[in-house]
N, C-alpha and C positions, 0 to 999 in steps of 0.2 A: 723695418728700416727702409732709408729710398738709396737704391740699389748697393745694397749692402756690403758688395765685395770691392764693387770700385772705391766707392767711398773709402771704404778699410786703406786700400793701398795708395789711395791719395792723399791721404793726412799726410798736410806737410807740405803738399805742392801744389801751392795757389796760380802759379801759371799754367796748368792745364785744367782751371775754373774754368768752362765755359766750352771747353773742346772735347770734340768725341773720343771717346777713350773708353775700351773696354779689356777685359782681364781674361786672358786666356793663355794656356801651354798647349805645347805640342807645335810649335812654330806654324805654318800654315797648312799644314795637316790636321792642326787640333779643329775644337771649337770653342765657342766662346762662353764663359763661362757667365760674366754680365759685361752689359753696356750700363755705362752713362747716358743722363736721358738725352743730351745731343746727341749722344749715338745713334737712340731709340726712334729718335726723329728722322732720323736716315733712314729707318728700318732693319738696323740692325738688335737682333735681341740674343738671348742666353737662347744657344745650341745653334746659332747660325757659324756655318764653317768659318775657319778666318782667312782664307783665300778667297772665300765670296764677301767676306765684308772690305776687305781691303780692296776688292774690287769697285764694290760697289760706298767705298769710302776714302778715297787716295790720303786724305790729309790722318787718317786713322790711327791714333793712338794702343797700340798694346801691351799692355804693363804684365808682367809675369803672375801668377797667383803666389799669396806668400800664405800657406796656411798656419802654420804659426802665429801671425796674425789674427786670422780670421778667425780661431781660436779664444784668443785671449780677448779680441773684441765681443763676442761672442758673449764668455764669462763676465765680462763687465757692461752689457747689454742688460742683460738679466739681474746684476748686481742690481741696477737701477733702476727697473721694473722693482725686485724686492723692497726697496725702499721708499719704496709709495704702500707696498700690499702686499702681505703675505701669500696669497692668493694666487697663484700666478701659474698658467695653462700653454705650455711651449707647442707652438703648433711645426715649428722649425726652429733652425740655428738661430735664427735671427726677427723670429716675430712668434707673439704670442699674445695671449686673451690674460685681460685680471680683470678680476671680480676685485670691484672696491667699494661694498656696497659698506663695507665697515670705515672705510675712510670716508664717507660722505661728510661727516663732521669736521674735515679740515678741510673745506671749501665745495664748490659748486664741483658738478661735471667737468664744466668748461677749465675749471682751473686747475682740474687733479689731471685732465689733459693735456694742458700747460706743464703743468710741473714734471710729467713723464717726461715732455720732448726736453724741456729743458736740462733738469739731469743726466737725461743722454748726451748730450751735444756738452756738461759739464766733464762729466767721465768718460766720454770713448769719441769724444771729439769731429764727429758723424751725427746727419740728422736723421729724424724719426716723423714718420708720420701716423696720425691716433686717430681711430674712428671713436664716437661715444654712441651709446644704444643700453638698450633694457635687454638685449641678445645678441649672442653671441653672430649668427646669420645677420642681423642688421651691421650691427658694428665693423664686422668684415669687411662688408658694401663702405662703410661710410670708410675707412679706414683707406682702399681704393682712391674712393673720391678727391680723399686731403693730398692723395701724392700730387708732386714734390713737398716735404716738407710743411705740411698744413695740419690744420685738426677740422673738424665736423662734425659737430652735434648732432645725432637726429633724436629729437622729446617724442616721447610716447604717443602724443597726438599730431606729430609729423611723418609717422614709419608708413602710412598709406602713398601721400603724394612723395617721397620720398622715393618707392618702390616703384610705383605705376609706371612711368619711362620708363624703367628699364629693358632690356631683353631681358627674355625670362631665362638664357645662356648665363647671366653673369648673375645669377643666384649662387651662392654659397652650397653647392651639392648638387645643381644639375648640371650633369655633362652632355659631352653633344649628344651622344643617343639619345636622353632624354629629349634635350632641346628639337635633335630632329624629328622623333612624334610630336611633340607640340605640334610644331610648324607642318604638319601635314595636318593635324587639324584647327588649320588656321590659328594657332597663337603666336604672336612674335614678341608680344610683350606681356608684363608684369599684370597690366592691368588688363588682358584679354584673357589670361588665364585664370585672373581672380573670377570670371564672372562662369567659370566650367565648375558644374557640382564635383563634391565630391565621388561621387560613385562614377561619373564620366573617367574622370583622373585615373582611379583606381581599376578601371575597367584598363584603358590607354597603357597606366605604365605599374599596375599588380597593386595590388591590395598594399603595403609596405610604402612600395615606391610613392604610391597617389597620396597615403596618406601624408607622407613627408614634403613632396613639392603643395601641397594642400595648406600644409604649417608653414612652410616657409614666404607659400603666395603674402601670408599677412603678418611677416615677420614675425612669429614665431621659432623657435626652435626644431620642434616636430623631429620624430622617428629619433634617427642616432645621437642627435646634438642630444636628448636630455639626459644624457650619460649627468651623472655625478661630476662634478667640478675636481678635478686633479691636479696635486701637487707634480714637481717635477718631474718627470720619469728618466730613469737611468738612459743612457745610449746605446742602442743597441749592438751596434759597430760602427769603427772605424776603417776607410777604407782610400785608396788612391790611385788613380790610374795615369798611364802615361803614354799616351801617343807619339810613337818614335820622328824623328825628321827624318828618319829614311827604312825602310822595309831590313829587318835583321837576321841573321841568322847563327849567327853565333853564338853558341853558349853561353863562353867565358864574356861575351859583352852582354846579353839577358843576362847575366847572372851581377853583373856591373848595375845593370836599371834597377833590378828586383833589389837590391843593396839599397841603394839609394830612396828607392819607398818604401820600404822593412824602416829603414831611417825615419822618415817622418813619420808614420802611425804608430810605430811604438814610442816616441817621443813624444804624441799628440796623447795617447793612452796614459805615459806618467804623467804625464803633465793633468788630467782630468783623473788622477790616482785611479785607475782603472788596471788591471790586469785581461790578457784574454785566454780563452781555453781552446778556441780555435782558429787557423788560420786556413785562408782561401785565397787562390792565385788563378787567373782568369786570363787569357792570352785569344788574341785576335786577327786573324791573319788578312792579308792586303782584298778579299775577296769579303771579309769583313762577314767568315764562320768565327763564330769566339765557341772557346772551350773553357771551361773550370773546372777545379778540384780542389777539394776540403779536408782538412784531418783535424785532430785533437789531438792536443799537446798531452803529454803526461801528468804536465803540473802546469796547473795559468802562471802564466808572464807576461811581461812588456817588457824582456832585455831584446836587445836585436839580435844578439848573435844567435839565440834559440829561434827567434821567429826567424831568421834568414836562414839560419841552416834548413827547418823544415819547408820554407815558399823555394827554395830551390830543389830541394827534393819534388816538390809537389810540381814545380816548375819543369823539370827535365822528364817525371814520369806522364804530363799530359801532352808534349808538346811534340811536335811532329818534326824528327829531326832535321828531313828533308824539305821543311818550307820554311818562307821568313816570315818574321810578327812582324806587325804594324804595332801593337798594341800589348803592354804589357799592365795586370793591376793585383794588388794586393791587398786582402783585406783581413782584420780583425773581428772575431765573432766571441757570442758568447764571455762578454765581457762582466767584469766583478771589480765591487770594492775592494781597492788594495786594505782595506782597514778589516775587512769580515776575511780576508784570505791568510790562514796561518802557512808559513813556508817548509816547505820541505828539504833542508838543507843539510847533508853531512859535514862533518867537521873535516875542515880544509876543500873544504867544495868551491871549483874556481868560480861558479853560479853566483856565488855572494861580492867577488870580484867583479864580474863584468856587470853588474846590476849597481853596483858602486861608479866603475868607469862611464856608465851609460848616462848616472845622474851626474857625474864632474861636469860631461859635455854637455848636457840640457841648461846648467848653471851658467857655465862660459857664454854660451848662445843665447841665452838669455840676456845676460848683461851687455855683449858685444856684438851682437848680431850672427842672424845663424850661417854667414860665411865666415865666423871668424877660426870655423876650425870642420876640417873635411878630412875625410876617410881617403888615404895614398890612392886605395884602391880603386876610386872616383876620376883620380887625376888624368886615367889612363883611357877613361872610359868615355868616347864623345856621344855615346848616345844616354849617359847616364846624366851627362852633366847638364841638357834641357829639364828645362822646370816641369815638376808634374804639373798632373790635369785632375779634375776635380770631375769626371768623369762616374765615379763610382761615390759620387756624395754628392749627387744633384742639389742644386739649390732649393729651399722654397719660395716660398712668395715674399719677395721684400717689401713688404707691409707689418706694421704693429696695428692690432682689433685690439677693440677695450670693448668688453664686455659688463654694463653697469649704469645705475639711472639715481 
C-alpha cells in the first residue's frame, strides 16, 4: 500500500490531498507512526519523534491512529488480493507477494496488475502500488519503484538492466552489514557485485550468506526466498502501546491507560476471532529502561475484563512504585482460533456474561463509531484518554510485490 496508515485515516478528507500529514499518538512525546509523502519530502518518516517533525514542519498535519481501522482495512486489503489469486504470501499488514501464475489466462501481467490496484482503491478506498517479475526479490524492487501509486513491469529479459543501477543496499535481504563489506571491497552497485565470483562473496560474507546475495545479484530468489509459497499465516500477536503526555506515577491512573489498551487488543482479537493464552505488559520509564512481564491465562480469551485484571497484576508486580512511566504497552500472545477453542464454562458462570457484553460493545462501535460508547472509568482518567501508539506493532513496508510472469 502507498503509505498505508495515513491513507487509512484520510478516506474521506480530500482537503488535506496534497498536505503533509502524518499519524501519530503519544502527542509530542510519541513518534510517528507514518507520513504522507509531502511529509516524506520534508524528511519526515515513520519513527521520527513528533516534536522534531513539527519542528522541522510548522504547517504539520497529525491525525491520531484509529487501529480499528487499520484493521478492517487490512482485512479488506487482502480480501482483494484473494480475488485475483488464491495464492497469496502476507509479508505484513498491509503488503504481500501472489503467485498468479494460474491467472495468467485472465489477461497479461500488465493487466492482473491493473486489476489488483484497481480493486483496492474499489473496496478499501486507498491506493496500491504493484511490482510485476518472475521473483519474488525482483518484484519487491519493482513494486519500490511504482510508488506513489504506479505499477512496473520487469520481463524476464529486463531483470539485468533493471538491477545494474541499483545500490547493491536496496536488494531485497542485504542489510547494511552486508552492504557495508561490499563497499569495503569496492562494491556500491548491483552491477559491480555481479562481476565478484562466487567464492569471493562466500569467502567476504560465509558460505550461506555469498551464496544468497549471489542469487539475488541476478534476480533470482537464492538461500531463504525458495521456501515453499505459503498460504496465510495466523497472527502471532496482538499488541499496543502508549506513550503518556506526561511521566506517571500513579497507579490507579496506569491502571486507567492499561484499561484502555486491554480495550483495543482484545477487541482487535474478537474481531480477527482469535482468542489469547497469554498476556504481556511492558512499561518504560523517562530514562527510557523498559521492563516486561508475561503470564498465561488459565483458559484463552479475548474478554477484557480477564485480560485487564491479569496486565494489572502483571503491571503492578514489574513496575517500580517509586518512579514514573513514560510508556505504558500491552500485549496478546499465543493466539488461537476462536472456532478450534472448546470453552470452559460453568453453569451460571459470569465469563459467558461479560464475553456477551464485550461483543454488544464491538457491534455498537462498529456501527457508530468507536467513540460512541466509553468505559466511566476512562472519563476520569487524562492520560488514558490520549490515543494509543502503535509502538509494539511496528509497521511494514508500504508496498504490495507481485511475484509472477
Amino acid at each position: 500500500m502507498d503509505a498505508f496508515y495515513a491513507s487509512v485515516v484520510l478516506r474521506g478528507r480530500p482537503e488535506l490531498a496534497g498536505v503533509p500529514v502524518v499519524v501519530a499518538g503519544g502527542g509530542d512525546r510519541g513518534v510517528i507512526l507514518c507520513a504522507t509523502y509531502p511529509a516524506r519530502r520534508r524528511g519526515i518518516t515513520s519513527g521520527t519523534p513528533t516534536a522534531q517533525a513539527r519542528r522541522r514542519c510548522p504547517e504539520l498535519v497529525v491525525v491520531p491512529p484509529d487501529f480499528a481501522a487499520f484493521a478492517e482495512a487490512s482485512g479488506a486489503v487482502f480480501e482483494a488480493f484473494a480475488s485475483v489469486t488464491p495464492e497469496v504470501e502476507p509479508l505484513s499488514q498491509e503488503e504481500a507477494f501472489l503467485h498468479v501464475g494460474g491467472a495468467r489466462r485472465t489477461g497479461t501481467p500488465r493487466a492482473l496488475g491493473e486489476t489488483v490496484r484497481a480493486r483496492v482503491v474499489e473496496r478499501v478506498g486507498i491506493t496500491c502500488s504493484v511490482g510485476v517479475a518472475a521473483t519474488r526479490s525482483v518484484a519487491k524492487l519493482a513494486s519500490r519503484r511504482a510508488k506513489p501509486d504506479g505499477l512496473v513491469v520487469v520481463p524476464p529479459t529486463e531483470v539485468r538492466a533493471f538491477l545494474d543501477p541499483l545500490d547493491v543496499g536496496e536488494l531485497w535481504g542485504v542489510g547494511p552489514s552486508t552492504r557495508a563489506r561490499l563497499e569495503r571491497m569496492g562494491v556500491t552497485t548491483v552491477a559491480d557485485a555481479r562481476r565478484l565470483p562466487l567464492e569471493l562473496l562466500q569467502a567476504a560474507l560465509g558460505r550461506a550468506g555469498g551464496a544468497q546475495v549471489h542469487a539475488l545479484l541476478r534476480g533470482a530468489e537464492g538461500g531463504r526466498l525458495h521456501a515453499a509459497f505459503r498460504p496465510q499465516e495466523r497472527q502471532r500477536s496482538i499488541g499496543s502501546d502508549r506513550t503518556l503526555a506526561r511521566d506517571v506515577g500513579d497507579a490507579e491512573e496506569l491502571h486507567g491507560v492499561l484499561l484502555g489498551l486491554t480495550l483495543g487488543v482484545t477487541a482487535r482479537a474478537r474481531r480477527a476471532g482469535l482468542v489469547a493464552s497469554t498476556v504481556a505488559v511492558r512499561v518504560r520509564y523517562p530514562d527510557f529502561t523498559t521492563v516486561s512481564r508475561a503470564r498465561t491465562l488459565a483458559e484463552p480469551t479475548a474478554t477484557t475484563r480477564d485480560v485487564h485484571a491479569l496486565a494489572v497484576h502483571l503491571l503492578d508486580d514489574l513496575r517500580d512504585p517509586g518512579r514514573a512511566v513514560r510508556l505504558v504497552g500491552v500485549r496478546l500472545a499465543g493466539l488461537r482460533d476462536t472456532s478450534g477453542h472448546a470453552e470452559q464454562l460453568a453453569l451460571g458462570d459470569p465469563e459467558r456474561g461479560w464475553r456477551h457484553t464485550d461483543e454488544a460493545v464491538d457491534r455498537v462501535r462498529q456501527r457508530f463509531g468507536s467513540g460512541a460508547l466509553a468505559r466511566a472509568t476512562l472519563l476520569d482518567t487524562p492520560a488514558a484518554a490520549a490515543p494509543p501508539q502503535a509502538a509494539a506493532e511496528a509497521p511494514g513496508p508500504d508496498a504490495t510485490g507481485w511475484w509472477s510472469w
